[in-house]
Phi, psi and omega in degrees: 000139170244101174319153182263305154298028160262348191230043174252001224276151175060301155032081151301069179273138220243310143242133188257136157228147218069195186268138185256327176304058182209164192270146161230148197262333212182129145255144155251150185239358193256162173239353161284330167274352177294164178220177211262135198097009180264182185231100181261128202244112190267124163233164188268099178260165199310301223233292165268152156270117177316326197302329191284010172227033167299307147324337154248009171257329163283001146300338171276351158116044143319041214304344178191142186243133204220122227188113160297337171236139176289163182256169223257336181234123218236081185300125211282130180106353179244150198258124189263121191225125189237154215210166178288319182210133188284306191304343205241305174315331186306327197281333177290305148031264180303326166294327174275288179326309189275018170092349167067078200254018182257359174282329219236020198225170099302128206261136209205129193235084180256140170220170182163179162306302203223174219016021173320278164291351154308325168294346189269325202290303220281300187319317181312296182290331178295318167318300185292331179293343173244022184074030173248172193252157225197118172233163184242159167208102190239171165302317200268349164178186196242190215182112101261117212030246170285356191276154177197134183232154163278174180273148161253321164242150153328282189270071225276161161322188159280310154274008149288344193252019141271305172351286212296293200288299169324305143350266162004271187290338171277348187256021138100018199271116193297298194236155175204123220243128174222147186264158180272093176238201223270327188305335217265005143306284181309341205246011148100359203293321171281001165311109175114339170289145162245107173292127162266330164236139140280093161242152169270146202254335221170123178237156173181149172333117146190156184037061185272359194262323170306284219237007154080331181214174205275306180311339176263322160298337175285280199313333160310329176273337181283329215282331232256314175310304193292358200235356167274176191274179177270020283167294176315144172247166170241108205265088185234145177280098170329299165298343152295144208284309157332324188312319182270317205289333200269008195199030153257114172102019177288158179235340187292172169302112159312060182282147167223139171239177174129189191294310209288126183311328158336301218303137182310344191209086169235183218188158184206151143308120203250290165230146185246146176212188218240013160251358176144146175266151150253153184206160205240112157217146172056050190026037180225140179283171164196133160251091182247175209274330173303144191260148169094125206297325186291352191276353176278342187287334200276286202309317169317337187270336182278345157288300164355260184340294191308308172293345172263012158296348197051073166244174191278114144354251199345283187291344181301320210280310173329290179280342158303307210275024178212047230233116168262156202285164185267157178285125173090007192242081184032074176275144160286152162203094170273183186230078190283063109303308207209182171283013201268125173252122168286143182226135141250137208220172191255324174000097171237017169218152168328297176315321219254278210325281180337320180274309172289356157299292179314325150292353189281320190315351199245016158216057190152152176263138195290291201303333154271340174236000182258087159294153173221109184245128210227118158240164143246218170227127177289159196057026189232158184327017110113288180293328173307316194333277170281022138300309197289316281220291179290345179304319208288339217262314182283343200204064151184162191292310203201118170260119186261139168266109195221182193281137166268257221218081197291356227002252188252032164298163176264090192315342183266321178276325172278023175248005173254012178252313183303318183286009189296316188296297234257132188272151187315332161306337195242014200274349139320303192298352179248146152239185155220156199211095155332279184302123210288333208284329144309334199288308208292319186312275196327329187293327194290314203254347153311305187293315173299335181273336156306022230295349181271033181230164147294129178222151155267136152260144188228116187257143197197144191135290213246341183018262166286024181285136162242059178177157186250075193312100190224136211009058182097301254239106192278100174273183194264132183208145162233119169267350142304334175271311182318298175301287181355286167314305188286359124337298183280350219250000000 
């Protein structure tokens, strides 16, 4: 329970009508979830406008309404607060209610294109390996300590991500580690958080069907910077091209990791195999069985992080190298029946592809040894496609084009948007296979037919998904299980 101008506090409100003295039992953003004592925050989302169920979350027993515009008919006992922008008012809000529980955590925040959730997943397990209680917040579940739910967004609302956090901390939790990402920036879901680190992994093309220009994603990505406090530090990937640009007009402590000898933490590939890196950090070696040249940018930034927790060198180095790979983040399956190594990966943009091709080269030849079975995700950016469509068609023996996630698209036209990207030299090197599970078969029995090479299929898109999104309707799809069977057969 909350008093009600307790939690208007900071607010741009622009008119109030009614009593602010009052107890609240619940906020809501669903007007289908209210309960009686409650507080409902009509915000204008991409697809709905909250203001049109105002009248129904006070028949469910709403008591005060938060809200940009008033509503034409102004019902005597409920209370009105109507403000500039609801969705931004929400996080305080949401913050307030719970008591502000990101004041009471350390709280660590990555956000970039691609290796997000792998940093979170690594940082998680090392914290707990050094005994603090831990909590996570990812695309693939949340965490508290041993507790574990699934995710519904990357970034969650504001009341759920108070929720969360408020969790957290009554389960005794030091740290929590989360990804940010660029919808849950625009959309205001981290308003009201106190970051203790921020870090950037990366920028590269993705969710441009969003944010319409490349140039609005970055300054969206910017924003997550530009709001911390100075008190904070911000932890940027040095190699990237973008990295000063994420810290201008910044006020927090500065760190840059990466390759480039500048950076305050940097680190090299020493040898890469399809068994495990050797790698250099911080002028030290360190060797593990995770794969893929991007995987040095992930640990290195989670060494950061820990020293700047003052944790011991010694023991960090310890629990890096025996650090397990996160689910869908270039997982392995070998196959001792034959030479075929299954790989699956979440790589769902030019940038996350681009890469994991370049580590697989290096232990292997792409043009010769590589399936690639590849979608995209329908109602999603568009212009990516025959991106992805020409990386897979040049760097594989033979790339099959099959359904991601069609939601509510015609899987054949986006697989006829990949094919736009493939040059007519390579146009032997594509099939297309409508049915995803075929596809993975058919790639297993390409790959099986080489038997005198080593070869990889590489299934990439959907990585730890366990479903297949096609008009509304999620059936059960694993591309780790599937390759596997057809592996095994």
């Amino acid at each position: 329970m909350k008093v009600l101008r307790e939690l208007l506090y900071d607010l741009s409100i622009t008119h109030v009508i009614g009593n602010t003295n009052m107890a609240i039992s619940s906020i809501h953003l669903n007007s289908n979830e209210v309960i009686n004592g409650g507080f409902f925050i009509a915000i204008q989302g991409d697809k709905v406008n909250g203001h049109e169920f105002i009248s129904d979350a006070i028949s469910l027993g709403a008591i005060a309404i938060l809200c940009e515009t008033l509503p034409k008919q102004i019902i005597n006992g409920i209370t009105y607060i109507q403000v500039e922008n609801s969705s931004f008012s929400l996080g305080l809000i949401a913050s307030s209610f719970f008591n502000h529980p990101s004041k009471k955590i350390k709280l660590i925040g990555v956000t970039g294109t691609n290796g997000k959730t792998s940093t979170v997943y690594y940082l998680s397990s090392l914290f707990r390996q050094l005994n603090f209680k831990v909590g996570l917040i990812s695309t693939i579940e949340y965490h508290i300590n041993d507790i574990i739910y699934p995710s519904t967004h990357t970034t969650p609302n504001p009341i759920v991500l108070n929720q969360l956090l408020s969790d957290m901390v009554e389960a005794g939790c030091d740290y929590c580690f989360m990804e940010v990402s660029s919808h849950g920036i625009h959309q205001n879901r981290i308003v009201g958080l106190d970051f203790d680190i921020g870090i950037f992994s990366n920028i590269s093309r993705d969710h441009l069907d969003y944010h319409n220009s490349f140039n609005e994603y970055i300054i969206c990505k910017k924003k997550f910077f530009d709001n911390l406090s100075p008190t904070a530090t911000a932890i940027v990937n040095i190699d990237d091209e973008y990295s000063k640009t994420m810290l201008l007009d910044n006020d927090s402590k500065q760190i840059y990791f990466g390759t480039h000898p500048s950076a305050h933490f940097s680190g090299h590939i020493v040898e890469s195999t399809i068994e495990g890196l050797s790698m250099v950090i911080d002028r030290k070696e360190l060797a593990t069985r995770l794969i893929g040249d991007f995987t040095l940018y992930n640990l290195l930034v989670t060494y950061v992080v820990a020293l700047e927790f003052n944790q011991e060198k010694e023991s960090v180095f310890t629990i890096l190298s025996n650090l397990k790979s996160v689910p869908g983040r270039f997982n392995i399956i070998k196959n001792t029946h034959s030479s075929v190594t299954g790989i699956v990966d979440y790589a769902h943009s030019p940038d996350a592809l681009e890469k994991v091709l370049m580590s697989l080269s290096k232990f292997c030849s792409l043009q010769t040894d590589l399936v690639i079975v590849i979608g995209c995700g329908g109602d999603r950016d568009k212009g990516k496609r025959p991106l992805m469509g020409k990386l897979a068609s040049e760097n594989s023996f033979m790339s099959i084009f099959t359904t991601d996630n069609p939601r509510f698209e015609d899987p054949n036209v986006i697989i006829s948007d990949m094919y736009n990207g493939v040059d007519t030299l390579f146009n032997q090197n594509v099939k297309k296979i409508l049915n995803r599970s075929e596809a993975v078969k058919e790639a297993v029995s390409i790959a099986k037919s080489q038997s005198s090479k080593d070869i990889i299929v590489l299934v990439v898109g959907k990585g730890h998904e366990k479903y297949q999104d096609t008009c509304g309707v999620k059936t059960p799809f694993d591309d780790y299980q599937i390759l596997q069977n057809f592996l095994k057969e």
